[in-house]
N, C-alpha and C positions, 0 to 999 in steps of 0.2 A: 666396495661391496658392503661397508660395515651400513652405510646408508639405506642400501637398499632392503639388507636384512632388519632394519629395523623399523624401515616401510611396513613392510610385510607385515611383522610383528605386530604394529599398532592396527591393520584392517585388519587381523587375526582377533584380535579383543573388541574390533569393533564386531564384526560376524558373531564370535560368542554373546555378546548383549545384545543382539536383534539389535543394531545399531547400523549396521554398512549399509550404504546406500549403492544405489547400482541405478544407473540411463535406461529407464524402460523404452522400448523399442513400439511408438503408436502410429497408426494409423486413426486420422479424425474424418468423422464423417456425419456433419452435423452436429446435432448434440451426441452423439455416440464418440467412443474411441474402439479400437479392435484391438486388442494387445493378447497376443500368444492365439492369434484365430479366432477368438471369442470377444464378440461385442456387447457393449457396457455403457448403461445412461452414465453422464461423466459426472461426476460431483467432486472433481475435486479442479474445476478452473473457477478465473478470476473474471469471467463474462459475465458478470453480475445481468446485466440486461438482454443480456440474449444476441447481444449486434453484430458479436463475429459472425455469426451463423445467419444476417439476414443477408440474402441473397440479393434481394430488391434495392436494399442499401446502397449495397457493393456495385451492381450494376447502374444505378444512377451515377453514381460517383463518378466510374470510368467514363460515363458518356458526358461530365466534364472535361476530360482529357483529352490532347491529341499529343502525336509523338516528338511536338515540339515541347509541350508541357510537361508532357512524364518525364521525371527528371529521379533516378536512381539512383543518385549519389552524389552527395555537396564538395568531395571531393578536397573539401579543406576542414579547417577550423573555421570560426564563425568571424575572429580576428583579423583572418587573412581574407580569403574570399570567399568561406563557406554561411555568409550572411542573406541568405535570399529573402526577396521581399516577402516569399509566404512564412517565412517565421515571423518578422516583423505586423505582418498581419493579422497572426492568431495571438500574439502577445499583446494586440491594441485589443483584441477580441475579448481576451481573457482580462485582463485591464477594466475593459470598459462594463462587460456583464459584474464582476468581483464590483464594482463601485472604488476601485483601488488607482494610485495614483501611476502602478507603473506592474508590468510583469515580466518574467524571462522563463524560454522554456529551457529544457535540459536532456539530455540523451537519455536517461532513464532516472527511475525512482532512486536509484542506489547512488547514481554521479549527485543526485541534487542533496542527500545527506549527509553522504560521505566530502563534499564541499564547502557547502554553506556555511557548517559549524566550524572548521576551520578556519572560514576566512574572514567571520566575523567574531571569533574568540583569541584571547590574547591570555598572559600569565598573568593578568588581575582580571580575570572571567569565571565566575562558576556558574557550571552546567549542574541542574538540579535537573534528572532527569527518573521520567518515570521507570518503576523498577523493570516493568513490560515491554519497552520498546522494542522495536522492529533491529534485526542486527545490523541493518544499516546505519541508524543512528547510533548506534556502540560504536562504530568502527569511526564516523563521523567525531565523536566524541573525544577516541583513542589518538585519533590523528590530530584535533586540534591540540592549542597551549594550555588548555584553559584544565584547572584543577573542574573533578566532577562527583557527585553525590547524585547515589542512585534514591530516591524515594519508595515507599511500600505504595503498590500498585493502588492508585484513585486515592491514596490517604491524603487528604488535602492539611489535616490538622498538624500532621506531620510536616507538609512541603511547607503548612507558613511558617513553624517553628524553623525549617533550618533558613529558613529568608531572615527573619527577624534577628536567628545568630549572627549572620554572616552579610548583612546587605550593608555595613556600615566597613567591614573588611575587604570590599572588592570594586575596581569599579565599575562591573557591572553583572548580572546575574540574567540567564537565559533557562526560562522553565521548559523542559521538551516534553513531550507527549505527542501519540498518536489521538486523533479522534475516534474510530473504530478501531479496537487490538485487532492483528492478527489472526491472532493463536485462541484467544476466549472469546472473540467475537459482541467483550462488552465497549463499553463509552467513557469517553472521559466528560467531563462537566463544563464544560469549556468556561460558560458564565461564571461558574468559582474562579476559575486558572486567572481568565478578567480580571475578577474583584480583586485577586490577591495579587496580578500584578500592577493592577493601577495604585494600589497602595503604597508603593516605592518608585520614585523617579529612575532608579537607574534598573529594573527588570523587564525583560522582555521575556516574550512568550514564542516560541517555535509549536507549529500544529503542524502534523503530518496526517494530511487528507487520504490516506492512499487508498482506503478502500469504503472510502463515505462519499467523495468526490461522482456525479453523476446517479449517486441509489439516496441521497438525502437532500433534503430539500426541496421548496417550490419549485425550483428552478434546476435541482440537480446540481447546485453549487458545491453541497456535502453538509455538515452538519455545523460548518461555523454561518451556512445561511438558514438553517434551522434554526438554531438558538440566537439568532441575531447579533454575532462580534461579529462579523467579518473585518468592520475598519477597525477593531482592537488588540486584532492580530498581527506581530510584529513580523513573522515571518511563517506564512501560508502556505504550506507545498500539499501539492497531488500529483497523480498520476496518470499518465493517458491508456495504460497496457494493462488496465482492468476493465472497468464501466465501459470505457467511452471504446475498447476494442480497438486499441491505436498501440502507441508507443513513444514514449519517453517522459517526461514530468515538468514541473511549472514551480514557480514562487510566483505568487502577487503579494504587491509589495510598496513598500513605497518610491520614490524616485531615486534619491540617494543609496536605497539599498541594493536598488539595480544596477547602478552605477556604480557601487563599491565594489558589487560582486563581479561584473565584467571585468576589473583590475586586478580582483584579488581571488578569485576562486578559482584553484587549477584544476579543477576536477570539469570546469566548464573552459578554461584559455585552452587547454592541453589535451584535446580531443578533437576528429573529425566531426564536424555538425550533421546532425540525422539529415536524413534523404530530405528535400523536395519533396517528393511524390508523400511522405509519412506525414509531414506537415499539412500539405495540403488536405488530407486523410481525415485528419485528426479535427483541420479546422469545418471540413464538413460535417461531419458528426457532430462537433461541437454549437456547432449555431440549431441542429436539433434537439438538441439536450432535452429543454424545456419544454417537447413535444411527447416526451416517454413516459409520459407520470403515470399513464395506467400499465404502464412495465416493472416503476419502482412498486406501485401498490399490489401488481402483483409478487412481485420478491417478497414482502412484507408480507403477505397471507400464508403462503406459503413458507416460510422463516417460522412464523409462530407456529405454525401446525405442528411443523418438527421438534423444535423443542418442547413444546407443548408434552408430547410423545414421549420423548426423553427421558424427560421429569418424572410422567407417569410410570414407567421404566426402574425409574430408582437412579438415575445417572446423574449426576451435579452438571449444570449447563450453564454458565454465567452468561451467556450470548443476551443481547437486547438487539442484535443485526442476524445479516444473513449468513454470517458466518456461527455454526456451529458445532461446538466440538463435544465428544462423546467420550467422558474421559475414563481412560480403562484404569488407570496406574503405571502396571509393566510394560515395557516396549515388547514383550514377547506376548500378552495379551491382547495389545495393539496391533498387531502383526497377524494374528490367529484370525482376528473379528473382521482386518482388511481381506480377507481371502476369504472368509465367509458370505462379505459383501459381492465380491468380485466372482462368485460362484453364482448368486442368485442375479446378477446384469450389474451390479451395480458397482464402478470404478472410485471408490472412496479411499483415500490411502491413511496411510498411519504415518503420524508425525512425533518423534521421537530424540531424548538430548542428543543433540545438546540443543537443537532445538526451541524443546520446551524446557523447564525443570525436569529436575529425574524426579522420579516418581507422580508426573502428570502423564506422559502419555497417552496420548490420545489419536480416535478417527475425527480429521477436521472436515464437515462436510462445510462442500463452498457452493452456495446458492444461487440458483439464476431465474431469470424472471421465465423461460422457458420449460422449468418443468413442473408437472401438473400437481394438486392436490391429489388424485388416484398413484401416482407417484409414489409420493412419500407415505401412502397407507402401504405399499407394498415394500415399499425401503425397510419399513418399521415391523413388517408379520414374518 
């Protein structure tokens, strides 16, 4: 019982700091949710493009299917006989559009993090990792062998100093970052991250695409097809359960890396392989990517607008993306401004340490190609 009493205990001090988190109970209906009766434009999902909600989409798709091809469940690992040819198909897809030599996909954004660095970091590895990362790649980090140093968020002056310390001490050095943060909705430079790791032969570069993937670029590739590394990048992950309105994630890569990581990374040998039918899902949406462009540009009008707003506002808004956050400070000011929002339609939540840092708290609104500029005039009065 001493266990349980001290369960209790710690959601006790969580409740006191506006910190317990609790399963809100939704109903989605479109771009709306209905939580507690009352319907709500949603702003706080990851549909960057509007796709979950297209109807027309979805109904195409099915009238590729019959009930010999809906396939529900792989049933295995990918090792044994959960390898269907539609994963291998969207992996030449993704291969072949990236201009990369090989790609693999992954049950989700968190299995491909929490793996990869594991199974290509060893005890002469240092992970120079940005101080903002996503907590998957912490936990990724924590689990490999590899000693790690956090760097001060985009301070590049910084990351080549601890290279320049330490590149002569290890045999090999892996810089992490995401391309879009999260939580502040800014960029990382990727063309620096480049320069500074072509400058030593033994660093490499990990990019986490998760929420650039499909909203950047010509082609919806993310932002390493923006700023033109793509083949510079040692190891390129995104995600399918945002933009693209799917589910699970990717590395393109090079051939050997795919082949290291089918041997070595248990976070991909030690799993059931996603559905069939998700695959296939994923790879039709995927070969339209490059037809959404007047969907990212619409995200992008409306992104500025809001922050735009913000600013005007008085609120510090680091965002250059769709994601933008409204930063109050306190988690119990955070919390006040979400139910204020949720009073006038609008379902924005408050995100709160751990999180974020204590004393950033903030509303993180998540933008979709879906909702209007008259919108965010009423979001913002």
């Amino acid at each position: 019982m001493i266990l349980i009493e001290q369960m209790q205990q710690e959601l006790q001090e969580l409740e006191a700091k506006s910190n317990l988190r609790k399963l809100p109970g939704i109903l989605h209906e479109g771009r709306d949710v209905i939580v507690n009766g009352q319907r709500m434009l949603n702003l706080s999902s990851n549909d960057y493009l509007g796709l979950a909600n297209d109807i027309e989409l979805r109904r195409d798709f099915l009238e590729t299917l019959t009930p010999e091809t809906f396939l529900p469940t792989s049933s295995s690992s990918r090792l044994l006989t959960g390898n269907f040819t539609a994963c291998e198909q969207l992996e030449q897809q993704l291969a072949t559009a990236f201009g990369t030599e090989a790609a693999l996909v992954f049950n989700s954004g968190y299995h491909a993090n929490t793996g990869i660095l594991p199974a290509v970091s060893n005890a002469r590895t240092l992970i120079l990792a940005d101080k903002l990362v996503h907590a998957s790649l912490i936990d990724g980090i924590r689990l490999s062998a590899a000693k790690s140093i956090r760097y001060r968020h985009n301070q590049y002056d910084q990351l080549e100093r601890l290279i320049e310390i330490n590149h002569t001490e290890y045999e090999r050095i892996i810089i992490v970052t995401e391309s879009i943060f999260s939580m502040d909705g800014d960029e990382a430079d990727l063309r620096e991250l480049v320069r500074l790791k072509k400058k030593y032969a033994n660093v490499w570069l990990y990019v986490d695409e998760a929420h650039a993937f499909g909203v950047r670029g010509d082609k919806g590739l993310g932002c390493a097809e923006e700023q033109e590394c793509i083949s510079d990048i040692d190891f390129l992950v995104g995600t399918f359960g945002k933009a693209l309105a799917s589910a699970g994630a990717y590395i393109v890569c090079r051939k050997v890396i795919r082949e290291y990581l089918v041997n070595k990374m248990r976070t991909f040998i030690f799993t059931t392989a996603l559905p069939p039918v998700i695959i296939q899902w994923t790879s039709f949406v995927f070969t339209r990517l490059p037809n959404f462009r007047q969907r990212r540009e619409k995200l992008q009008l409306v992104s500025s607008k809001l922050k735009e707003v913000l600013e005007h506002k008085g609120y510090v808004c680091p965002s250059s993306s769709h994601i933008i956050p409204m930063i109050t400070g306190e988690s119990s000011i955070a919390v006040r401004k979400a139910e204020e929002l949720q009073r006038k339609g609008f379902y924005a939540l408050p995100v709160r340490p751990p999180t974020v840092p204590e004393g950033t708290s903030r509303i993180r609104f998540s933008l979709t190609a879906e909702i209007s500029e008259e919108e965010i005039v009423r979001l913002t009065t």
